[in-house]
C-alpha positions as a Markdown table, in Angstrom:
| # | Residue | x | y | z |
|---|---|---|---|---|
| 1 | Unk | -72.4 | -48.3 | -82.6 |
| 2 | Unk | -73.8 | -45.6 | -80.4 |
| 3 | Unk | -76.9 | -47.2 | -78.3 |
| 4 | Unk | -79.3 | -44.2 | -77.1 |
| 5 | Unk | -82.6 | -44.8 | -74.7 |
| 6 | Unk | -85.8 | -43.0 | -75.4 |
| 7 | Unk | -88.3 | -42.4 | -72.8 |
| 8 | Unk | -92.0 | -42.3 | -73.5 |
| 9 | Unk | -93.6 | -39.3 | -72.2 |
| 10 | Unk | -97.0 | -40.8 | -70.9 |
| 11 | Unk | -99.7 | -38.0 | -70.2 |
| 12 | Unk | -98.8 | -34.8 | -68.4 |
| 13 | Unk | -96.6 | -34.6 | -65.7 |
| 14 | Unk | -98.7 | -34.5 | -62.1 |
| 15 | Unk | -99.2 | -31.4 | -60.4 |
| 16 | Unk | -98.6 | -31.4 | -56.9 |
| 17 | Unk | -101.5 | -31.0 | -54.3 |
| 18 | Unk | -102.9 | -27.6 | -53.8 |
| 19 | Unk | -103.8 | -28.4 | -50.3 |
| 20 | Unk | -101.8 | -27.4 | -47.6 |
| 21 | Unk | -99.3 | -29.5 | -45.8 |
| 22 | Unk | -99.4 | -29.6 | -42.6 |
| 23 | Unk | -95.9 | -30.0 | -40.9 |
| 24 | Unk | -95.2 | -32.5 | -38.5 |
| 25 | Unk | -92.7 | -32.4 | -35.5 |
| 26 | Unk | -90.8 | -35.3 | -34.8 |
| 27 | Unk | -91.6 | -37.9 | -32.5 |
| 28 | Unk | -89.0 | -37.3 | -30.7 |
| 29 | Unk | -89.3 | -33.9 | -30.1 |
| 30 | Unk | -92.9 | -34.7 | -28.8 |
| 31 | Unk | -91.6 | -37.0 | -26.4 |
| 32 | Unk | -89.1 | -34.6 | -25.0 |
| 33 | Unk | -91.7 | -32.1 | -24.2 |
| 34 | Unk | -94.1 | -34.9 | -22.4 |
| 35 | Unk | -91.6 | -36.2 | -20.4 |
| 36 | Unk | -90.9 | -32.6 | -19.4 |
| 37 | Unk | -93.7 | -32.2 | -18.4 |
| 38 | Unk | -94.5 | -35.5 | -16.6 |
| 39 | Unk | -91.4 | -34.6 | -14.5 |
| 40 | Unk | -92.8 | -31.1 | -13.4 |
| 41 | Unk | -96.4 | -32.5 | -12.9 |
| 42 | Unk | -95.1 | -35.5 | -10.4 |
| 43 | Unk | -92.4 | -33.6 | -9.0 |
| 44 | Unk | -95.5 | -31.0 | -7.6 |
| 45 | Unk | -97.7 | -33.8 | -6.9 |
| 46 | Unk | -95.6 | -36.3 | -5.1 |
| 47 | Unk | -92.6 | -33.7 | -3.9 |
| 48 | Unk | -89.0 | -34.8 | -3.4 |
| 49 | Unk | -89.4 | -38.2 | -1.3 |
| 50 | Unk | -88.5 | -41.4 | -3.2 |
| 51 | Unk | -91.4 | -43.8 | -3.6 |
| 52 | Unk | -89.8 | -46.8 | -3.0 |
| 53 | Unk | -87.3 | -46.4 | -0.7 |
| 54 | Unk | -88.8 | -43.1 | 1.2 |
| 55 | Unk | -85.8 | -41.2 | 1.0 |
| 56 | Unk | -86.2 | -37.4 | 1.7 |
| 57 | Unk | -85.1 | -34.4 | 0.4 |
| 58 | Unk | -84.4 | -35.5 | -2.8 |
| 59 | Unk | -83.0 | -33.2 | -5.3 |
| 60 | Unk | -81.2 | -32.4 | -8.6 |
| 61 | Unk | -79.4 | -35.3 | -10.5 |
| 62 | Unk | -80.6 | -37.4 | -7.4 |
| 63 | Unk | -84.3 | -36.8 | -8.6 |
| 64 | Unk | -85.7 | -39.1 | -10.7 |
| 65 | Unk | -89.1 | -39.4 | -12.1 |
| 66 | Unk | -89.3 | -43.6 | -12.5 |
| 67 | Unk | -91.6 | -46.0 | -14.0 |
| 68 | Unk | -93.8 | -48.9 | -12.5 |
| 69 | Unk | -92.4 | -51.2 | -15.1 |
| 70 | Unk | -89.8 | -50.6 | -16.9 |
| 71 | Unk | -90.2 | -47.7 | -19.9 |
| 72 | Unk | -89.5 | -49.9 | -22.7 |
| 73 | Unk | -91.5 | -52.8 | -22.0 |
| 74 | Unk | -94.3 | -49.8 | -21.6 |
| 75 | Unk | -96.5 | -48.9 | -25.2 |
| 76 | Unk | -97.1 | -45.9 | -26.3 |
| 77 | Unk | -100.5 | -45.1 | -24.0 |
| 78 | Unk | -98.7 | -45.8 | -21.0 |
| 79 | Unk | -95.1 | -44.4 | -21.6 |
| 80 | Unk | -96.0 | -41.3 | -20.4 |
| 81 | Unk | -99.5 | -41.7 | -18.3 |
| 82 | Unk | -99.0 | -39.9 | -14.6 |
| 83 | Unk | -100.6 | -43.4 | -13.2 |
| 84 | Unk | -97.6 | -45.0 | -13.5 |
| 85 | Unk | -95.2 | -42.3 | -12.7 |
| 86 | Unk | -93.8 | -41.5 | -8.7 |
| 87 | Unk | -90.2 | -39.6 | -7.9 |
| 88 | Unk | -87.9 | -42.0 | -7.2 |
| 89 | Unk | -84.5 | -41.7 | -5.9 |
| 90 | Unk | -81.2 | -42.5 | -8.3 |
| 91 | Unk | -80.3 | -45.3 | -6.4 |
| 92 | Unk | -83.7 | -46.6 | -6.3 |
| 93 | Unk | -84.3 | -45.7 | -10.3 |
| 94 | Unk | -81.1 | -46.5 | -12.2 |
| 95 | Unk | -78.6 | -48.5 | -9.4 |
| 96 | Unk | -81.5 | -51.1 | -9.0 |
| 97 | Unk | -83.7 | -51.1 | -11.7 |
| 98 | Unk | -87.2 | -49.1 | -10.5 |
| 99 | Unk | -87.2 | -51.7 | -7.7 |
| 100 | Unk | -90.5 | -52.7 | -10.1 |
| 101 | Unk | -91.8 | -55.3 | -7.0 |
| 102 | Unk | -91.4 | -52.6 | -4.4 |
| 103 | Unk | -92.8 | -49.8 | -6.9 |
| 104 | Unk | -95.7 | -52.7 | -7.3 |
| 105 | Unk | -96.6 | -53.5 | -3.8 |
| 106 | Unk | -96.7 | -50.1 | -2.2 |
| 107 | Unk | -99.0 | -48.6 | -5.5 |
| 108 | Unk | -101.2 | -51.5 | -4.6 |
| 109 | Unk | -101.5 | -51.0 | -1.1 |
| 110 | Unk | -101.7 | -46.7 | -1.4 |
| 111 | Unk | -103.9 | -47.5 | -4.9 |
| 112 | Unk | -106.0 | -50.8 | -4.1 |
| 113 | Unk | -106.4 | -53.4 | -6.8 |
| 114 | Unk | -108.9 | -52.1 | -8.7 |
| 115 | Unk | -106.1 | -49.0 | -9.8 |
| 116 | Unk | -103.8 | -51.8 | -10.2 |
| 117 | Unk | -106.2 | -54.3 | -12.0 |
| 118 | Unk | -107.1 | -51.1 | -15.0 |
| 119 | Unk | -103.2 | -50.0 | -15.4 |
| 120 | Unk | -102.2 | -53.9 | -16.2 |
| 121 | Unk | -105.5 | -54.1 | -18.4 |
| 122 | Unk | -103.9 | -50.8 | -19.9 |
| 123 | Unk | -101.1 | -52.5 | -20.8 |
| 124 | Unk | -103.1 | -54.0 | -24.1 |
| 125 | Unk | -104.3 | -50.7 | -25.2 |
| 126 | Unk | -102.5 | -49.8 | -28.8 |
| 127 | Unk | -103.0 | -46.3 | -29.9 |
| 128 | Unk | -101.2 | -44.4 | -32.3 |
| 129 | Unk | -98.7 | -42.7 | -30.6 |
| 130 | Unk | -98.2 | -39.5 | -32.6 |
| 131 | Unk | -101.7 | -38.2 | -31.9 |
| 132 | Unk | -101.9 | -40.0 | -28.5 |
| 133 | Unk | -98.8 | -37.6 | -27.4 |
| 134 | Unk | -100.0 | -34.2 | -29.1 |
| 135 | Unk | -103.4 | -35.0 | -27.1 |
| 136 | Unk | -101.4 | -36.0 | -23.9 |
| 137 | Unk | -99.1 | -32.4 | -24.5 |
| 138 | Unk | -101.9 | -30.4 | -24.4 |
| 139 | Unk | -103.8 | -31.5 | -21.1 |
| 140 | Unk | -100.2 | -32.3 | -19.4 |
| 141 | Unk | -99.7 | -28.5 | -20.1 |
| 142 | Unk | -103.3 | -27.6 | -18.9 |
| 143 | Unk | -102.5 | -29.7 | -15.5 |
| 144 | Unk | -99.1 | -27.8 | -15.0 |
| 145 | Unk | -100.9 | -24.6 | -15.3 |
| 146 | Unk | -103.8 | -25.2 | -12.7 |
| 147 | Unk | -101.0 | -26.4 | -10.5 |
| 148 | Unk | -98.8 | -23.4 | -10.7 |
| 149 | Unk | -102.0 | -21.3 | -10.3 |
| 150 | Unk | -103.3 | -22.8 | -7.5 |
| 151 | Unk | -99.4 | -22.2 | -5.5 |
């Protein structure tokens, strides 16, 4: 005996949306332009001397942008914020971790407590990181340009 399955058709089939979709980029992508430009930005602000160790003449592979704390422990308002961003050496940056406690004490003797109180308070802040980075992208890339025009 031959079994067959009938479907109900129920109503019309849905039409799609007539409204336009707006593509996204990934993630990713966004965060590979920010860092980018987070590079170029402290790299012109802060030139080629490490923060923590004051090494000079820094430069290529030994040229490291570094975090106060560490990038993962950072969410997504932080990650890339140019307060919490110096050049650091690769020593200084990959062979020993950031050097956080070093990173810490000399941003809070050159910043003062205050700076330091508002980045740990910063710390809570939970945005949505999509938008957060597309707003970021757009005055990182207004900052580079006022830098380059002003050299």
């Amino acid at each position: 005996m031959k079994r067959t399955l009938w479907k109900k058709k129920i109503g019309k089939p849905s039409k799609k949306c007539k409204l336009k979709h707006q593509s996204k980029q990934k993630i990713s992508v966004l965060q590979r332009k920010l860092w980018v430009l987070c590079r170029e930005i402290i790299r012109k602000k802060y030139g080629n001397t490490c923060y923590t160790c004051g090494r000079t003449g820094l430069s290529g592979a030994n040229w490291h942008t570094g975090h106060l704390w560490a990038k993962a422990s950072l969410g997504a308002y932080l990650k890339y914020d140019l307060r919490v961003l110096r050049p650091q050496c690769y020593n200084c940056n990959i062979n020993q971790g950031g050097r956080g406690a070093d990173f810490y004490r000399r941003m809070f003797i050159i910043e003062g407590q205050e700076y330091m109180e508002k980045l740990v308070k910063d710390r809570q802040v939970s945005v949505k990181a999509y938008s957060h980075y597309e707003i970021l992208l757009e005055k990182y890339q207004k900052i580079l340009n006022d830098i380059q025009t002003r050299t």
